[in-house]
N, C-alpha and C positions, 0 to 999 in steps of 0.2 A: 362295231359289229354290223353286217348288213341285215336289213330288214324291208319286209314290203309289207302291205295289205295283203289280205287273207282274199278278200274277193279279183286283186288283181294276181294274186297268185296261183287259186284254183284254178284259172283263166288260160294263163299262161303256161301250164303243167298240161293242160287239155282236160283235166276234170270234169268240164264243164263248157259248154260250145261257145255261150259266149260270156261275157262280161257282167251285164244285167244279169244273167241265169245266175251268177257264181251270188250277188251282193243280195236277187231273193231269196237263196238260198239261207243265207247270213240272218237276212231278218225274218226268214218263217221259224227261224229255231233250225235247221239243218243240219248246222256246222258248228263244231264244238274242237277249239285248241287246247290242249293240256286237259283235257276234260270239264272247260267250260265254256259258256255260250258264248257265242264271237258276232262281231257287230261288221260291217264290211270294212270297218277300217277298222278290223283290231290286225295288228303289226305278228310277222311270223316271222322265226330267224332259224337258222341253222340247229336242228335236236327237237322243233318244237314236232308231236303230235297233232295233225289234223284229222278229225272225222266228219265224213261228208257224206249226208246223204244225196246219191245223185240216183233218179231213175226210181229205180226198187229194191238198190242197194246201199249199204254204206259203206264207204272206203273208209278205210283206216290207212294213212300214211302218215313217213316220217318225214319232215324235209332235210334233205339232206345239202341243196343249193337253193340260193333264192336267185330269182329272173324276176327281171321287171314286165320283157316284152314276149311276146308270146312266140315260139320255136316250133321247130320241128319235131314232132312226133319223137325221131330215138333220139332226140338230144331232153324233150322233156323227159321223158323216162330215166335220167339221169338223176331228174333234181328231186324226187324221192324213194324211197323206198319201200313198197308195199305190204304190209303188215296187215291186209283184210284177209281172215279167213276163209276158207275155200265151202261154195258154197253145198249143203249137204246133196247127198244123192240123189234123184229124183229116181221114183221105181216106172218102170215102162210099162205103161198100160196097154193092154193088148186092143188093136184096132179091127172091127167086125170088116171082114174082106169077101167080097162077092165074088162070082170067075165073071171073067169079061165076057160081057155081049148076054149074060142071063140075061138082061132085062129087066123090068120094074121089078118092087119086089115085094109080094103077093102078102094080101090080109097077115097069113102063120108069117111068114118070115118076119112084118113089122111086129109083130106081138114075139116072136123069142128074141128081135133086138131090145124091142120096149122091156122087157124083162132081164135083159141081158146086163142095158144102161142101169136101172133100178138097184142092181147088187152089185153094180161098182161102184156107185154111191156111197 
């Protein structure tokens, strides 16, 4: 059965820009195979679960091929299959819009935005 390291594999999948990133990842606690904690050389094979934290997300993928060397962008997106759910909604905050060319904007205008920002709080 083929197998690689977990930090040469987020790597190589683009998970992760480079190499170092993917193995700190591994030892901050980040990255969890089968739902346990993964060292950079814990070994990943075809069926296993990875969860990554990259950024300010977590992926959740399946492998579904293992690569040693790092590819191209649509050929990584082959070697797993994405299982992170979709992030929730964000509600659209309404933006305070001025007409162009008013001008500064006088003592009352800062005080009904200062009040404005206060109750969107």
């Amino acid at each position: 059965m083929d197998s690689t390291r977990v930090d040469r594999w987020l790597w190589a999948v683009r998970l992760t820009k480079t190499r170092p990133d993917a193995a700190a990842a591994c030892r901050g606690g980040h990255v969890r195979v089968n739902d346990r904690p993964a060292k950079p050389s814990t070994m990943v094979s075809p069926g296993d679960e990875v969860r990554a934290r990259v950024g300010d997300t977590t992926r959740i993928v399946q492998v579904t091929r293992v690569i040693h060397k790092r590819v191209g962008a649509a050929d990584a997106v082959t070697c797993y299959l994405d299982r992170t759910p979709p992030p929730p909604p964000t509600v659209a905050v309404p933006v305070a819009a001025r007409d162009r060319g008013t001008g500064r904007p006088t003592k009352r205008d800062r005080r009904i935005l200062d009040r404005w920002r206060a109750a969107q709080r």
